[in-house]
Every structure is written in structure tokens, then in C-alpha cells.
Predicted model as a PDB file, atoms N, CA, C, CB and O in Angstrom, pLDDT in the B-factor column:
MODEL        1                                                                  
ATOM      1  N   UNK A   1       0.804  -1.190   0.000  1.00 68.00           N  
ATOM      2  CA  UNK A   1       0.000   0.000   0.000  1.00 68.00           C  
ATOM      3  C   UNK A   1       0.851   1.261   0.000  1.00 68.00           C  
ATOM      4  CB  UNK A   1      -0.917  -0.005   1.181  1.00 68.00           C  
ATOM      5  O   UNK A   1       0.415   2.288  -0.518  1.00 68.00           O  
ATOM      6  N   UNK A   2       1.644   1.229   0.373  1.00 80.00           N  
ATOM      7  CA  UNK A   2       2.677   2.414   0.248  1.00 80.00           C  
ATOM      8  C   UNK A   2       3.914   2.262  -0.961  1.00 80.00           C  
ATOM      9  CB  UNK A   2       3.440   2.531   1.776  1.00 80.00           C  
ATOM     10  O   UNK A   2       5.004   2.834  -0.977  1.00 80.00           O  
ATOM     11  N   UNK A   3       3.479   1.513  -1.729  1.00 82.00           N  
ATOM     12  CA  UNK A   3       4.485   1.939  -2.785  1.00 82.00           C  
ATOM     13  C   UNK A   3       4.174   2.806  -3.782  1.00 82.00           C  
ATOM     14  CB  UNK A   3       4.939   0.936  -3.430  1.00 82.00           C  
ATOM     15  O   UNK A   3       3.030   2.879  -4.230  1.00 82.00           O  
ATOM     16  N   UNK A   4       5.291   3.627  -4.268  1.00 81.00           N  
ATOM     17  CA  UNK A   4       5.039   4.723  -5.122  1.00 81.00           C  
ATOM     18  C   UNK A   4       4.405   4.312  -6.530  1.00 81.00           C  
ATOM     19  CB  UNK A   4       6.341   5.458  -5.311  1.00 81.00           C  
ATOM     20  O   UNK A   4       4.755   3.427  -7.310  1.00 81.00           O  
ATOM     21  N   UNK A   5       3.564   5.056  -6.592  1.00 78.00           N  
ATOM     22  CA  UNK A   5       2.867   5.070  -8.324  1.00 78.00           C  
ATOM     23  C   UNK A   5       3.617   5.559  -9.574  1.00 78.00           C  
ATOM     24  CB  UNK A   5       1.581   6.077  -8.427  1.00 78.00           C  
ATOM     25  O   UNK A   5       4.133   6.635  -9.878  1.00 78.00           O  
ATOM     26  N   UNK A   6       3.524   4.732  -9.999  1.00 80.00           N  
ATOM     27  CA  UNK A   6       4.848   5.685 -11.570  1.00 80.00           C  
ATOM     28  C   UNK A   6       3.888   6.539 -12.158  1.00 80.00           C  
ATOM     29  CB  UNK A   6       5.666   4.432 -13.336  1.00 80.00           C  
ATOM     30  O   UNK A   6       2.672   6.453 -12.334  1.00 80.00           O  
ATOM     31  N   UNK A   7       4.678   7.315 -12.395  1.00 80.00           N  
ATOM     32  CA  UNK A   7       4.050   8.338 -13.284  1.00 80.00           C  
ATOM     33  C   UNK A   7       3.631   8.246 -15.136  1.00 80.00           C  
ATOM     34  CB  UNK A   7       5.073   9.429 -13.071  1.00 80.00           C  
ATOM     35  O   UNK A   7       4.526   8.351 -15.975  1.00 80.00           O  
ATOM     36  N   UNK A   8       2.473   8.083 -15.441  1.00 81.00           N  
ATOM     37  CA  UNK A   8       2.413   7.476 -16.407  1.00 81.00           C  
ATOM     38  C   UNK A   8       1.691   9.016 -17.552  1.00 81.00           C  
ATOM     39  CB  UNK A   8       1.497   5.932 -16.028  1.00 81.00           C  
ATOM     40  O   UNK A   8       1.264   8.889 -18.699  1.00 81.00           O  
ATOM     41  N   UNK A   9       1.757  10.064 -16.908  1.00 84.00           N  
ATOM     42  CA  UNK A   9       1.320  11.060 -17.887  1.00 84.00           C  
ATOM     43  C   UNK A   9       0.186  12.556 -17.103  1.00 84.00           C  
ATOM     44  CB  UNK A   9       0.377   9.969 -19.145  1.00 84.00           C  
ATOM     45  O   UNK A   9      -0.163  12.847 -15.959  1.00 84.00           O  
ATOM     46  N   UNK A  10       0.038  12.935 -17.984  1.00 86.00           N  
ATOM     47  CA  UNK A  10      -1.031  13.855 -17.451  1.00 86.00           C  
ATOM     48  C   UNK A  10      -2.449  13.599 -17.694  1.00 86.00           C  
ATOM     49  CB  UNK A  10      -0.820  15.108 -17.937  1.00 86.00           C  
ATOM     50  O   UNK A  10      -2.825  13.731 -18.858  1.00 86.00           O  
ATOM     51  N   UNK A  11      -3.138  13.325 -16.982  1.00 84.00           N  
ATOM     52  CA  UNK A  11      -4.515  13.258 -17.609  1.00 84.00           C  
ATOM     53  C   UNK A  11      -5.668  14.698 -17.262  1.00 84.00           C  
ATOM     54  CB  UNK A  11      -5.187  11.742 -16.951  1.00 84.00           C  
ATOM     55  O   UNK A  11      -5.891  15.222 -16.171  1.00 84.00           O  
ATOM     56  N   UNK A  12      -6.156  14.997 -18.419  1.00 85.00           N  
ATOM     57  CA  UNK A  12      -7.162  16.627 -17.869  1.00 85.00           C  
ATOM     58  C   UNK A  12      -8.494  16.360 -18.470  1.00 85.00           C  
ATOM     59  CB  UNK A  12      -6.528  18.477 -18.652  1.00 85.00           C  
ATOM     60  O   UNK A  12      -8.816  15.978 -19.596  1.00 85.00           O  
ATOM     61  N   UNK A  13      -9.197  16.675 -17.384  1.00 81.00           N  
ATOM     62  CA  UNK A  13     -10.785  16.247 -17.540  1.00 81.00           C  
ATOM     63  C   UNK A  13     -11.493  17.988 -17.644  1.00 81.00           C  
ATOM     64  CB  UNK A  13     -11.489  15.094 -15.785  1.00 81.00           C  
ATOM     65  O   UNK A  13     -11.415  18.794 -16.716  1.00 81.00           O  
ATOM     66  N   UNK A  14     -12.092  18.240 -18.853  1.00 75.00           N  
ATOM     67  CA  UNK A  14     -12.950  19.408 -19.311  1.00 75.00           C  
ATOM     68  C   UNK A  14     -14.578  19.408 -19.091  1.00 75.00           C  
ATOM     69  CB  UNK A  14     -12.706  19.527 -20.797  1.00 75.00           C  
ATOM     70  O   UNK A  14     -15.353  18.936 -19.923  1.00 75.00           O  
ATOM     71  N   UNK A  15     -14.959  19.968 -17.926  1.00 71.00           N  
ATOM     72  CA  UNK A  15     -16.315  19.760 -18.245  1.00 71.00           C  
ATOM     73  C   UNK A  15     -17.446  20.553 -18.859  1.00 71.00           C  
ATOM     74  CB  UNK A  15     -16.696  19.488 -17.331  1.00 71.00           C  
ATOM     75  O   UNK A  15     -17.014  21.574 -19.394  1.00 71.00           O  
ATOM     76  N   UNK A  16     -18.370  20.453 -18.925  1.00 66.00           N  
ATOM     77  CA  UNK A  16     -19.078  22.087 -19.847  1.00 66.00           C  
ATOM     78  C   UNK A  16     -20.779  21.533 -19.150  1.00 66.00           C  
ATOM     79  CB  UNK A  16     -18.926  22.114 -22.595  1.00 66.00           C  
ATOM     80  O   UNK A  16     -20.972  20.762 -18.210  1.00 66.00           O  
ATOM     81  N   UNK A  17     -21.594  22.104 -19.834  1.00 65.00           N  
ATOM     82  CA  UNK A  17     -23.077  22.491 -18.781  1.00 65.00           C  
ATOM     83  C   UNK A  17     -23.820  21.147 -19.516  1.00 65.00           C  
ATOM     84  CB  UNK A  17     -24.177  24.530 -19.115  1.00 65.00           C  
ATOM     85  O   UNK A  17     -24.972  20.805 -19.250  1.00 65.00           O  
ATOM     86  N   UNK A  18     -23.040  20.532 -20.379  1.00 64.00           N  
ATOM     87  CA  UNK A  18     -24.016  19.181 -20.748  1.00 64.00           C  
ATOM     88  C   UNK A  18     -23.834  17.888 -20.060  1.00 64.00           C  
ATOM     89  CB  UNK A  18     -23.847  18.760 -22.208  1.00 64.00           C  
ATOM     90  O   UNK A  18     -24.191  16.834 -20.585  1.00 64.00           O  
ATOM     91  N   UNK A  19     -23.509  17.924 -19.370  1.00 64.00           N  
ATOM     92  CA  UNK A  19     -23.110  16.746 -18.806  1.00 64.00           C  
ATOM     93  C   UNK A  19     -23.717  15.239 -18.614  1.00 64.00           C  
ATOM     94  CB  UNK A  19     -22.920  17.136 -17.823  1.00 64.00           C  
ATOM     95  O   UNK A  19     -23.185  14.132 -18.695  1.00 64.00           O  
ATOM     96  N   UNK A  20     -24.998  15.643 -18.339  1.00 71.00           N  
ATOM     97  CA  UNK A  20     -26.034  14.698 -18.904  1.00 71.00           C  
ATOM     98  C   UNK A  20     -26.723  14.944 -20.430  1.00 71.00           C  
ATOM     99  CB  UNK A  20     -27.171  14.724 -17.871  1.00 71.00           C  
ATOM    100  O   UNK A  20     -27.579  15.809 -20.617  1.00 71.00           O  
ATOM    101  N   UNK A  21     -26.205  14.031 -21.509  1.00 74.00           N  
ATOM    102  CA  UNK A  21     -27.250  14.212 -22.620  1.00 74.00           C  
ATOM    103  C   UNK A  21     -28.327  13.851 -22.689  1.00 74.00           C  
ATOM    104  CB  UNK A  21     -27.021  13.856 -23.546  1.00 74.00           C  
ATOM    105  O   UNK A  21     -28.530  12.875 -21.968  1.00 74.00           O  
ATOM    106  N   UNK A  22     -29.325  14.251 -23.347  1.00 79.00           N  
ATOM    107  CA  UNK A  22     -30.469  13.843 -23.885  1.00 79.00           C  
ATOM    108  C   UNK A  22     -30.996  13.853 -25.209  1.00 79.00           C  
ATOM    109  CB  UNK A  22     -31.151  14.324 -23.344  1.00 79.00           C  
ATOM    110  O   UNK A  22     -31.597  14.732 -25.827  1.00 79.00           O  
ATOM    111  N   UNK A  23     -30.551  12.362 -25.608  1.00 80.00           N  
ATOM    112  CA  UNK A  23     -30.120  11.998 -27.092  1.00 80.00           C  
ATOM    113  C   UNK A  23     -31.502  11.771 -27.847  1.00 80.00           C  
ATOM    114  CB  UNK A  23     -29.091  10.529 -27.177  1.00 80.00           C  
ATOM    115  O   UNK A  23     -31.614  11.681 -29.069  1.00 80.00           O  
ATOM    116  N   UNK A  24     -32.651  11.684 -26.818  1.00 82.00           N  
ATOM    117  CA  UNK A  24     -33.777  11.998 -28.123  1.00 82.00           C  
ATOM    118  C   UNK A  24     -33.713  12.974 -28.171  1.00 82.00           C  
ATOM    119  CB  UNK A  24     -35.186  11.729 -28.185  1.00 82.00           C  
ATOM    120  O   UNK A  24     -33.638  13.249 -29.368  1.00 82.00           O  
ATOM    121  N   UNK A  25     -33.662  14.596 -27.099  1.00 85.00           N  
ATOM    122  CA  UNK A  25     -34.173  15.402 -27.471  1.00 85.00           C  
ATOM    123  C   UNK A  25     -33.404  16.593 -28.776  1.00 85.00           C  
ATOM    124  CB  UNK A  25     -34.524  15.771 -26.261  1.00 85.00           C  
ATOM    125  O   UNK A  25     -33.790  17.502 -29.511  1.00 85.00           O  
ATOM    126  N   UNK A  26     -32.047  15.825 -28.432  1.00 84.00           N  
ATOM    127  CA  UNK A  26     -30.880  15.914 -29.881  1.00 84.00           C  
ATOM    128  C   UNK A  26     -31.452  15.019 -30.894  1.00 84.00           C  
ATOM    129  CB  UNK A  26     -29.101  15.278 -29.578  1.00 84.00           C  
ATOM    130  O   UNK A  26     -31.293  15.422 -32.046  1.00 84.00           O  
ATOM    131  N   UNK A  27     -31.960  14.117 -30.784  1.00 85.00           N  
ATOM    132  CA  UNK A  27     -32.036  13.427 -32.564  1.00 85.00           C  
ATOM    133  C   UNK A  27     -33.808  14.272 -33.268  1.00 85.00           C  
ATOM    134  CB  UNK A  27     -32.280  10.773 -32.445  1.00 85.00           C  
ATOM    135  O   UNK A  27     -34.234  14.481 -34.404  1.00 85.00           O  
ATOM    136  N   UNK A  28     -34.346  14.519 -31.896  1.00 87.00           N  
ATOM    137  CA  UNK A  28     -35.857  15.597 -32.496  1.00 87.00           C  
ATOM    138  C   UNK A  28     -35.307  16.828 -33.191  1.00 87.00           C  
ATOM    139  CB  UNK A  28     -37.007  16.347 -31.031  1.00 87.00           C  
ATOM    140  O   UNK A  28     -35.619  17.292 -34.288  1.00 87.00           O  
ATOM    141  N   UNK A  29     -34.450  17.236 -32.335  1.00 87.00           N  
ATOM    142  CA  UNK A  29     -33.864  18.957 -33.156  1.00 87.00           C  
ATOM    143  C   UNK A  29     -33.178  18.638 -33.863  1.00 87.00           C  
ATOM    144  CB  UNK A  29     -33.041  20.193 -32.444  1.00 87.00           C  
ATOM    145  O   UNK A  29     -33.221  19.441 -34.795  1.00 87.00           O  
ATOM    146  N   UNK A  30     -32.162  17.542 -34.129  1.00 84.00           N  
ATOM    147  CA  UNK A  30     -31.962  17.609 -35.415  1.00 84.00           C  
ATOM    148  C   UNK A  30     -32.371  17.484 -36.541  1.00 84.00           C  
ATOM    149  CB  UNK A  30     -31.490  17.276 -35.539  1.00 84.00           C  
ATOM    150  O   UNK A  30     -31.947  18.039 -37.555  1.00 84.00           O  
ATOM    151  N   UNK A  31     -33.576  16.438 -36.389  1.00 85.00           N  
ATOM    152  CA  UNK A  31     -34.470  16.169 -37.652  1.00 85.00           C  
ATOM    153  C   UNK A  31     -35.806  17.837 -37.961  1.00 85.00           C  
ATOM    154  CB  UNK A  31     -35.531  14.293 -37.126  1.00 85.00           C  
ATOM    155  O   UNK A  31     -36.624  17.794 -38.881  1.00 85.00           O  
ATOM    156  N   UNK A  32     -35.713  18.962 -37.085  1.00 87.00           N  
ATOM    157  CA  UNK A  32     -36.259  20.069 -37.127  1.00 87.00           C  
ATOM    158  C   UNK A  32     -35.115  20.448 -37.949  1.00 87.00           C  
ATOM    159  CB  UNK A  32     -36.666  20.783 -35.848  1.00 87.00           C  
ATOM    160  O   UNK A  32     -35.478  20.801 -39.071  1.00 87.00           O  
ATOM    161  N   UNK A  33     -33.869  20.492 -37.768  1.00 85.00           N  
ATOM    162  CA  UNK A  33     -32.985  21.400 -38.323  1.00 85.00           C  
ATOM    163  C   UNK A  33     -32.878  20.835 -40.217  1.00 85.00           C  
ATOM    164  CB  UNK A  33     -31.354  21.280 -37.268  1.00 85.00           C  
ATOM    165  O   UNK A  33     -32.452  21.422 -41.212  1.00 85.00           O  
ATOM    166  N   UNK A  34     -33.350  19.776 -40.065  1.00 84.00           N  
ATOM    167  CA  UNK A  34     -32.822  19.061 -41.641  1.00 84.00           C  
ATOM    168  C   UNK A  34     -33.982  20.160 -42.499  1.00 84.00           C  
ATOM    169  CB  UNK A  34     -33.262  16.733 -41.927  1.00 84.00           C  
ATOM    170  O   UNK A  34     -35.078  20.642 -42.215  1.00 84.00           O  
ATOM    171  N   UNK A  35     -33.008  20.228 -43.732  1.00 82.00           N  
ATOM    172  CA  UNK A  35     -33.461  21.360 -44.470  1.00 82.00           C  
ATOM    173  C   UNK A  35     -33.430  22.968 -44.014  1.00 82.00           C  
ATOM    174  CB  UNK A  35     -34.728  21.026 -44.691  1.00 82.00           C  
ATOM    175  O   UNK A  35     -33.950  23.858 -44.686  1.00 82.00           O  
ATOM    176  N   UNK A  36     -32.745  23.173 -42.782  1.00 84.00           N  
ATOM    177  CA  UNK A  36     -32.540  24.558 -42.679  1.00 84.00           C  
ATOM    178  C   UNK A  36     -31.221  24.768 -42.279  1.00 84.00           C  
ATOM    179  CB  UNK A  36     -33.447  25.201 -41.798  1.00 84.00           C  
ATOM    180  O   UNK A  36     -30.505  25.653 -42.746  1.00 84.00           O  
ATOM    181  N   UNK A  37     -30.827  23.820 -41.263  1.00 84.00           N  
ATOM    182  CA  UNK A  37     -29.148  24.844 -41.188  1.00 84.00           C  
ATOM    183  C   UNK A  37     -28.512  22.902 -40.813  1.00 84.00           C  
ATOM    184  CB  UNK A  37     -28.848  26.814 -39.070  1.00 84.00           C  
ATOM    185  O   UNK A  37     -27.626  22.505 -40.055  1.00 84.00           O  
ATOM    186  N   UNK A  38     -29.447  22.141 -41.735  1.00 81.00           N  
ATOM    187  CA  UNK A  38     -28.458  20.948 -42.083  1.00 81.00           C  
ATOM    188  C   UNK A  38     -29.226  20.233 -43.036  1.00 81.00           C  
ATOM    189  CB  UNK A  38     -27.998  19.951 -40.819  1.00 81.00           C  
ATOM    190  O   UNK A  38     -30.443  20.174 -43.212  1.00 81.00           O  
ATOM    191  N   UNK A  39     -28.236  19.685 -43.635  1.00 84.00           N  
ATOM    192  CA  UNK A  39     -28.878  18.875 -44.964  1.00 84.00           C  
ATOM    193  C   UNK A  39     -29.181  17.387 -44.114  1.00 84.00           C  
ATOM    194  CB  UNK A  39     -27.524  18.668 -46.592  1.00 84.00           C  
ATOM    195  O   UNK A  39     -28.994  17.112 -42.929  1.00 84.00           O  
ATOM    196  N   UNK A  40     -29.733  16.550 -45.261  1.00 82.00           N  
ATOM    197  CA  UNK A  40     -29.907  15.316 -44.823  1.00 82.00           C  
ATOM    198  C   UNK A  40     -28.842  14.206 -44.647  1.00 82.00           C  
ATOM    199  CB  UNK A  40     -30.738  14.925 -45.546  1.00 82.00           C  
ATOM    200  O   UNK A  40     -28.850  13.409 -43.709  1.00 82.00           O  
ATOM    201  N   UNK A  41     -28.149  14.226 -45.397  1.00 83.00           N  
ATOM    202  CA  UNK A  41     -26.608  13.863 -45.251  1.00 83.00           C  
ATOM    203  C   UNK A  41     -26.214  14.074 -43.852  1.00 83.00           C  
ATOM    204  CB  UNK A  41     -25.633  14.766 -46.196  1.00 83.00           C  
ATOM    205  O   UNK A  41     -26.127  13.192 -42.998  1.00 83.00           O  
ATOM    206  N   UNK A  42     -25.989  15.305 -43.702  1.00 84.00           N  
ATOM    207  CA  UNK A  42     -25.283  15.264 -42.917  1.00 84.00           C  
ATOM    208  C   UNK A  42     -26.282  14.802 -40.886  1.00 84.00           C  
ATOM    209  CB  UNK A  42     -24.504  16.783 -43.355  1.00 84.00           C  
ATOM    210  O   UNK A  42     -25.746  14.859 -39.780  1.00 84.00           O  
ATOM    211  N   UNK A  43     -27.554  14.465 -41.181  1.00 81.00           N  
ATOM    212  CA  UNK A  43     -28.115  13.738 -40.057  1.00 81.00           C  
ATOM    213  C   UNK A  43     -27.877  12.288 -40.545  1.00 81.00           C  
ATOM    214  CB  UNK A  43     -29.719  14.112 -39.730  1.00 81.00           C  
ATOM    215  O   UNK A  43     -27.533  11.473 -39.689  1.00 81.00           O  
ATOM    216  N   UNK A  44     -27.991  11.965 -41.551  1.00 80.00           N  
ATOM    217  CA  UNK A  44     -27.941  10.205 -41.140  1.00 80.00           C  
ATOM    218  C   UNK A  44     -26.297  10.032 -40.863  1.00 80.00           C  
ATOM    219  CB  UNK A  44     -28.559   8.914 -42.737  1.00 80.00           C  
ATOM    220  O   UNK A  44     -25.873   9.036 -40.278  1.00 80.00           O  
ATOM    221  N   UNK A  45     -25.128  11.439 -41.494  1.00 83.00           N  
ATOM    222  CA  UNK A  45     -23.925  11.095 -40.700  1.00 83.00           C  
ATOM    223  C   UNK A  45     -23.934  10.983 -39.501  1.00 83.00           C  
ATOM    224  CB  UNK A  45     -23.049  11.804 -40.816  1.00 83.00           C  
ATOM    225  O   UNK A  45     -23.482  10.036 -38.857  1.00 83.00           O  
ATOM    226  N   UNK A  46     -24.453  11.946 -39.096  1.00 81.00           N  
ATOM    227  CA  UNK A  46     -24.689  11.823 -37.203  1.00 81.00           C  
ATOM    228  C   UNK A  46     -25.138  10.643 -36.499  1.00 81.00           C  
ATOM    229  CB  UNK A  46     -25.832  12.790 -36.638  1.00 81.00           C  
ATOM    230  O   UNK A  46     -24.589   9.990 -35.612  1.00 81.00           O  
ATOM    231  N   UNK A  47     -26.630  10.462 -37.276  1.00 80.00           N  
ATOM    232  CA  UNK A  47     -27.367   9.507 -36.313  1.00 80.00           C  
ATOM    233  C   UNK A  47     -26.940   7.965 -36.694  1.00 80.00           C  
ATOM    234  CB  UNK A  47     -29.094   9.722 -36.459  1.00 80.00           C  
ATOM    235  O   UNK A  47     -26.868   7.015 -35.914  1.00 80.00           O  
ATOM    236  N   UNK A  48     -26.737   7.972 -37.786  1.00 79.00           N  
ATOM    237  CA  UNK A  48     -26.703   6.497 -38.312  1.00 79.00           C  
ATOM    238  C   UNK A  48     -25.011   5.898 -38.235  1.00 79.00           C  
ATOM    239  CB  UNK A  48     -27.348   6.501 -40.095  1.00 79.00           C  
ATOM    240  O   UNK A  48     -24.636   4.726 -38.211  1.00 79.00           O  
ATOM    241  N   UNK A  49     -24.209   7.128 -38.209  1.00 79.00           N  
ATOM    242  CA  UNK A  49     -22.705   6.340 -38.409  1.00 79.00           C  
ATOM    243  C   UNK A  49     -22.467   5.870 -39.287  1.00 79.00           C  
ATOM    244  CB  UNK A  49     -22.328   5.404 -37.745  1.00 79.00           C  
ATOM    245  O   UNK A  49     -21.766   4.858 -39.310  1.00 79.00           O  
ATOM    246  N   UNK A  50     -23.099   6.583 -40.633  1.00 81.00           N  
ATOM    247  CA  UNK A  50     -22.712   5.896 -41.944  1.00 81.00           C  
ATOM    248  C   UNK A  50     -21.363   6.804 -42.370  1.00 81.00           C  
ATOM    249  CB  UNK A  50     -24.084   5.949 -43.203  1.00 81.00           C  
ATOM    250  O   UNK A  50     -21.089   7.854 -41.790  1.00 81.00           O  
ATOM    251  N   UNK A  51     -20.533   6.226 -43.508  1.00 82.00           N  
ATOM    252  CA  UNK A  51     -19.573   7.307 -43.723  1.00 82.00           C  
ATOM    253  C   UNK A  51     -20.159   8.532 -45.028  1.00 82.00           C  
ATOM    254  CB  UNK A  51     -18.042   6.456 -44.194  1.00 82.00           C  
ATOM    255  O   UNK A  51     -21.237   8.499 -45.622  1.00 82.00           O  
ATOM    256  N   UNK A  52     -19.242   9.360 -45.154  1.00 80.00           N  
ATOM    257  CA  UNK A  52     -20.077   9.954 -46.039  1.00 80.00           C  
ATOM    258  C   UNK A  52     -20.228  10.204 -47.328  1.00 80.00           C  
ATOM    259  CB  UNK A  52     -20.154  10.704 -45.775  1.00 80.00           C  
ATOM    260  O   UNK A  52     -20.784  11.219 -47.748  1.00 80.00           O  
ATOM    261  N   UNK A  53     -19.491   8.826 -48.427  1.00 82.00           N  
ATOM    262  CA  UNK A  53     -19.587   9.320 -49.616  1.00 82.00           C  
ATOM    263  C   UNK A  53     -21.091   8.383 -49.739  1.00 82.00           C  
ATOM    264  CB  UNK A  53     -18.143   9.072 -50.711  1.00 82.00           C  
ATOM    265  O   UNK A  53     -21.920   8.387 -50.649  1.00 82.00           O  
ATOM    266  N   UNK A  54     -21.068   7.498 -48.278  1.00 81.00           N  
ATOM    267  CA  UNK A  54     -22.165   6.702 -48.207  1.00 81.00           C  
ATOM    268  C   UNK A  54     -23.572   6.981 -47.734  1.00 81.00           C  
ATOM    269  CB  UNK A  54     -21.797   5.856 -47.592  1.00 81.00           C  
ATOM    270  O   UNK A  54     -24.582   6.288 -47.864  1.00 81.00           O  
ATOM    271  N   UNK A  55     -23.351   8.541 -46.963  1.00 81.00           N  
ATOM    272  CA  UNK A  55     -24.116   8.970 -46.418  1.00 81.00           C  
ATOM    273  C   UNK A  55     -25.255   9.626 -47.486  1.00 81.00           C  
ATOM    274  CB  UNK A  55     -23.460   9.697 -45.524  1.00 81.00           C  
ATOM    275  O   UNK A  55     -26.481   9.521 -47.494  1.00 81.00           O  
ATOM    276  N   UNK A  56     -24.095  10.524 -48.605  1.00 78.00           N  
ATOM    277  CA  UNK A  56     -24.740  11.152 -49.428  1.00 78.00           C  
ATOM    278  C   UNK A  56     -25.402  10.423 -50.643  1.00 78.00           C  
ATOM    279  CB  UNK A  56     -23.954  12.042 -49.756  1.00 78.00           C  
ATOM    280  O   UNK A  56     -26.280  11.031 -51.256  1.00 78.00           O  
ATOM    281  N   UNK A  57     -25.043   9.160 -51.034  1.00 80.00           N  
ATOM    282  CA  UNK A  57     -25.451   8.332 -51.724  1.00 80.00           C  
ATOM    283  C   UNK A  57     -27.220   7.754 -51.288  1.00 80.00           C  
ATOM    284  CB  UNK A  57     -24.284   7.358 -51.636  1.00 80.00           C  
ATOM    285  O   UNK A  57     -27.943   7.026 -51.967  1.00 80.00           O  
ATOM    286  N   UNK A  58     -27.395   8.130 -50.492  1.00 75.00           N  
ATOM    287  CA  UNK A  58     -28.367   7.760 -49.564  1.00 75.00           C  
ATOM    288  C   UNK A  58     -29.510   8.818 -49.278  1.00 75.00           C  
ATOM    289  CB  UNK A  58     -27.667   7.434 -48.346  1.00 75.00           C  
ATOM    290  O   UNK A  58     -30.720   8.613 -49.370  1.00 75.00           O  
ATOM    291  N   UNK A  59     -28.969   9.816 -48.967  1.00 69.00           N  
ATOM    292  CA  UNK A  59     -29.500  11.243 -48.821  1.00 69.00           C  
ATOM    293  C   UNK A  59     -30.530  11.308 -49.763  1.00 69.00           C  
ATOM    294  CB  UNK A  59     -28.456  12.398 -49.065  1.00 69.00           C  
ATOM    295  O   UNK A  59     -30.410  10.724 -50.840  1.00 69.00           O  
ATOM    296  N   UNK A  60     -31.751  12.094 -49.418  1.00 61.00           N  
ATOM    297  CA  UNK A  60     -32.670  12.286 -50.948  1.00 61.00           C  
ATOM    298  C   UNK A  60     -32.698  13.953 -50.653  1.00 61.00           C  
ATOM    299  CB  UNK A  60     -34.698  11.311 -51.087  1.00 61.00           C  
ATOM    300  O   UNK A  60     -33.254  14.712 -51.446  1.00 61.00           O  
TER     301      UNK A  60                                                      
ENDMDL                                                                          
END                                                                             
């Protein structure tokens, strides 16, 4: 219990006012935002984790 810990680096933790998400109420505003300040592409990049020459292939 008393032996020394090696030092293995710095670690830094950032926090900000979201800390808890709320991932429906992000996937509702984003599907509000499609067609105004995001295309469709770029939500099924988000939501689906598709890549994106695959995303846009897809996109209507």
C-alpha cells in the first residue's frame, strides 16, 4: 500500500453544462434542423454512423 505510483502522464478532464445528454431530445432537433441549417446527409452522418460518400449516396 505504500508503494510509489509511476508516473504514467497527465490526464485533464474538461467539463461544460451538458453533462447529462439527452439523445432523443438531440435526434428531435436535429431532424427540425434538416433542411434549414443541415442537410440530410449530414443527419444520417450523425445519427446512423454511416460514412459519407455513403451517407450522401443515400441522402434524398
Amino acid at each position: 500500500m505504500s508503494e510509489p505510483i509511476s508516473d504514467e502522464g497527465e490526464v485533464r478532464i474538461q467539463f461544460d453544462d451538458s453533462i447529462i445528454q439527452d439523445t432523443m431530445a438531440e435526434k428531435v432537433q436535429g431532424t427540425a434542423e434538416v433542411g434549414v441549417t443541415m442537410d440530410t446527409w449530414e443527419y444520417r452522418l450523425r445519427w446512423y454512423g454511416e460514412e459519407g460518400s455513403v451517407v450522401r449516396a443515400h441522402a434524398i
